[in-house]
N, C-alpha and C positions, 0 to 999 in steps of 0.2 A: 048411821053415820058412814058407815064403809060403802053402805051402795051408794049415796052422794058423792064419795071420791069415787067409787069407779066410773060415775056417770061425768062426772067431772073430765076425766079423763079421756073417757070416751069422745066425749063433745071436743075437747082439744085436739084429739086424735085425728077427728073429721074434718073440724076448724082446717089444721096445719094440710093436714092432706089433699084439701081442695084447694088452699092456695096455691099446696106445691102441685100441682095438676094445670091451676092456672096459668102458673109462672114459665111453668113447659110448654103449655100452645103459645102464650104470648113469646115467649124465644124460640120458637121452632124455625119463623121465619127468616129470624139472624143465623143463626146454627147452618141451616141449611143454605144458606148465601156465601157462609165462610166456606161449608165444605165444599161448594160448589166451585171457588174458587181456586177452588188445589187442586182438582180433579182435568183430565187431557182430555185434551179438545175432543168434542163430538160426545161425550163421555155419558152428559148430565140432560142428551137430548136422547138416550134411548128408553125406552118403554117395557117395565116401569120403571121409576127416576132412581139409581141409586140414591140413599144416601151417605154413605161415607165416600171418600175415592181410594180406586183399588190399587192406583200409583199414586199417591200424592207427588203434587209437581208444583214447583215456582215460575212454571214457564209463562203462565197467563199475565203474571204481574210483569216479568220484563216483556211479555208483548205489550203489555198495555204502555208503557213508560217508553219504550223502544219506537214503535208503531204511531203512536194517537198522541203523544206528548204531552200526556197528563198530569207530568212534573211542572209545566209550566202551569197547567191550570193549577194544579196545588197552590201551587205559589201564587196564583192570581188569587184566589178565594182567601187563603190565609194575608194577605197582604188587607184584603178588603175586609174583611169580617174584624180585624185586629183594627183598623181604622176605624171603621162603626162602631166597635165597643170601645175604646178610647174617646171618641169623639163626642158619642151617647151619653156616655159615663159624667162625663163634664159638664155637659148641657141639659142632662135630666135632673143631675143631683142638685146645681145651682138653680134652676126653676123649680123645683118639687122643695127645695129649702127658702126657696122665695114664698111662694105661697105657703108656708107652714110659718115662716118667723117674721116674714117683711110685713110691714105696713105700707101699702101702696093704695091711691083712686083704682076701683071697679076689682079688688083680688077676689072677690068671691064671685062676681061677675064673667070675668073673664076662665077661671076657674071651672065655673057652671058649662058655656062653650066647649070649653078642650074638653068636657066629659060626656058631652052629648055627641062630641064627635067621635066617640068611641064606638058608635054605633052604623055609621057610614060605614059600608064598605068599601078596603080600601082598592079594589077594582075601577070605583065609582073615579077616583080621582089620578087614575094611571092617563089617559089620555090628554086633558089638562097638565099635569105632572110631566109629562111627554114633550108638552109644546113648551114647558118652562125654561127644561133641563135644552131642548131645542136652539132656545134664543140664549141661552148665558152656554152655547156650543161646550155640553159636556156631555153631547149624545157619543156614542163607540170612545167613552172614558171614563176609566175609573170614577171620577169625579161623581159623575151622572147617576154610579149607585149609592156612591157615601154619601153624599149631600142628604137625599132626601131621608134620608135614616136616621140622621144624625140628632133628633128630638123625638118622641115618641111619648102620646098621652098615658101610654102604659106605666111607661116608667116615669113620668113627672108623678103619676098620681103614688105608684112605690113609694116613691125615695118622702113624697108632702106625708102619707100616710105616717111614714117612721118618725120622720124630722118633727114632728108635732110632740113627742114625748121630750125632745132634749128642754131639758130647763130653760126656762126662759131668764131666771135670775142668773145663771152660769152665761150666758149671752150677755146681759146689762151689767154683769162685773168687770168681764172681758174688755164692754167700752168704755166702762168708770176708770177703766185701768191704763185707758189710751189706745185699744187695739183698735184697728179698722176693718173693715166688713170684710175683707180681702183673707185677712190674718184670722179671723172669728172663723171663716170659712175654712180655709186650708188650715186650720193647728187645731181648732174645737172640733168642728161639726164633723169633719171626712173621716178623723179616727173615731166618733162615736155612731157613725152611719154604717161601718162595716160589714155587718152582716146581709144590710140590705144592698150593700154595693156588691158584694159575690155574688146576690141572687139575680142582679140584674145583668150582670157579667156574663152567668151564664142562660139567661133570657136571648139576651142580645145578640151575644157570640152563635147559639145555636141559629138565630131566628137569621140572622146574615150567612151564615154557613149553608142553610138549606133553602133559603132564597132561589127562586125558578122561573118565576111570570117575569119578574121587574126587571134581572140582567137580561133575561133573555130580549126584552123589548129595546135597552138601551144600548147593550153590546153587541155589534156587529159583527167586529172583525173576531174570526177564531183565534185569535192570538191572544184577545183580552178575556177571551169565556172564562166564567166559575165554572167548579166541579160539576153540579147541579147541570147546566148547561154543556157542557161538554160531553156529558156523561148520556147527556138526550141524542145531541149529535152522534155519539158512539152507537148505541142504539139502532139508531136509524143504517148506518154505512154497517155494523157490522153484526145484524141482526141475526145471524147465524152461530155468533162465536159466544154462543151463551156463557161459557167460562170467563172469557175477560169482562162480558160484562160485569159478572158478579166481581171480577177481581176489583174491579171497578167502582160498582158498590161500597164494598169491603173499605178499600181508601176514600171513599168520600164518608161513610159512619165513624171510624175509626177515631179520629180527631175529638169531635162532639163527644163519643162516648167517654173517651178517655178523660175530656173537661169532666162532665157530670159527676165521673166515680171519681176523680180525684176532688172535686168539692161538696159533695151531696150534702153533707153532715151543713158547711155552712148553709149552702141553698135552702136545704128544710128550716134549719134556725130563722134564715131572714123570712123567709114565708110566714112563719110563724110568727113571731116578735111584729113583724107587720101587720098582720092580720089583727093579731090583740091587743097593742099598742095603741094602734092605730083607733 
């Protein structure tokens, strides 16, 4: 019985200790991004690379803010990424509960489409997308990124996945009662969807915030760049200043990271609850 506990133990010992071993390479790369950020210029390109800094410095960030006017991209991307998930939020949830409670001609038909289009890359459809946003002139505008985002088969299938467990009797008393779909909607459905509305929150939020190809094709002017894009352009003019880059870095991960740990606990729920429910 005792060598079972210590073998027990053993195995946990090894268990924990290669995750935490995992858990250090997979953060090596942020670690090293942060410290690199705080370190003086020319610092983090001598050989071999410190890694901690032997001055830590805030000078990289007011260059970056001072210099490249990265405060404006901030506020471009959080302007736009807040739109999209607002916008999404709205448009996935009432399609994905249309398909789960409505009775409409062709819903399983149509249904079938938007899931086989999950499979198209969405490369395939940038060019055409391109000449759309072209003719309804919301090329170098915001518009031209949130539009097309603003429905997504991912999240229709989420939100129909979860919405399929809400009682259907709790629905049909609601209209025995007088309510209309409007009211079913906004007072039933949005507080019992909850968990999967955080997760696609943060789906969304992330997937707009690290967005790359699509601004960069529709936004021209540098005044309107995302992080993502701006942060390429830095790159390019200031390929020497390896510190603001990463200072760089640093403020465009920062935001995201900070969503994810402040809702994980829900994120995992609605993942889950979805998964099984569903």
């Amino acid at each position: 019985m005792s060598r079972e506990i210590g073998a027990s133990r053993w195995n946990t010992l090894l268990v924990n200790g290669g995750l935490l071993v995992l858990a250090l390479v997979s953060l090596a790369p942020l670690l090293w991004m942060v410290s690199v950020s705080f370190m003086p210029a020319g610092q983090a390109s001598r050989f071999p690379p410190p890694m901690l800094p032997t001055g830590p410095t805030l000078a990289n960030y007011g260059e970056l803010f001072s210099r490249t006017g990265m405060a404006r991209n901030f506020a471009n991307s959080l302007l736009v990424s807040c739109a999209i998930t607002f916008g999404s939020l709205l448009i996935n949830t009432m399609a994905g509960y249309a398909f789960a409670k409505l009775r409409f001609a062709g819903k399983e038909r149509i249904f079938q489409i938007l899931l086989a289009a999950l499979v198209i890359p969405a490369q395939v459809a940038m060019l055409p997308l391109f000449l759309l946003m072209k003719q309804l002139h919301l090329v170098n505008n915001f518009g031209g990124v949130v539009v097309p985002a603003l429905a997504t088969v991912f999240g229709i299938f989420l939100v129909r996945q979860y919405a399929r467990s809400i009682p259907d009797e709790l629905l049909e008393a609601a209209r025995i009662d007088g309510a209309g779909e409007l009211r079913i909607f906004f007072q039933i459905v949005l507080p019992m969807l909850k968990p999967v509305l955080v997760t696609l929150t943060i789906f969304t939020f992330m997937a707009a915030w690290n967005d790359f190809m699509w601004p960069l094709i529709v936004l021209t002017d540098q005044e309107h760049y995302t992080l993502p894009v701006a942060l390429a352009a830095l790159s390019r003019e200031h390929i020497m200043d390896v510190e603001m880059m990463m200072a760089g870095a640093v403020v465009t991960v920062i935001p995201v990271l900070a969503l994810f740990l402040a809702l994980q606990r829900y994120y995992i729920q609605g993942l889950l609850l979805g998964s099984v429910k569903g």
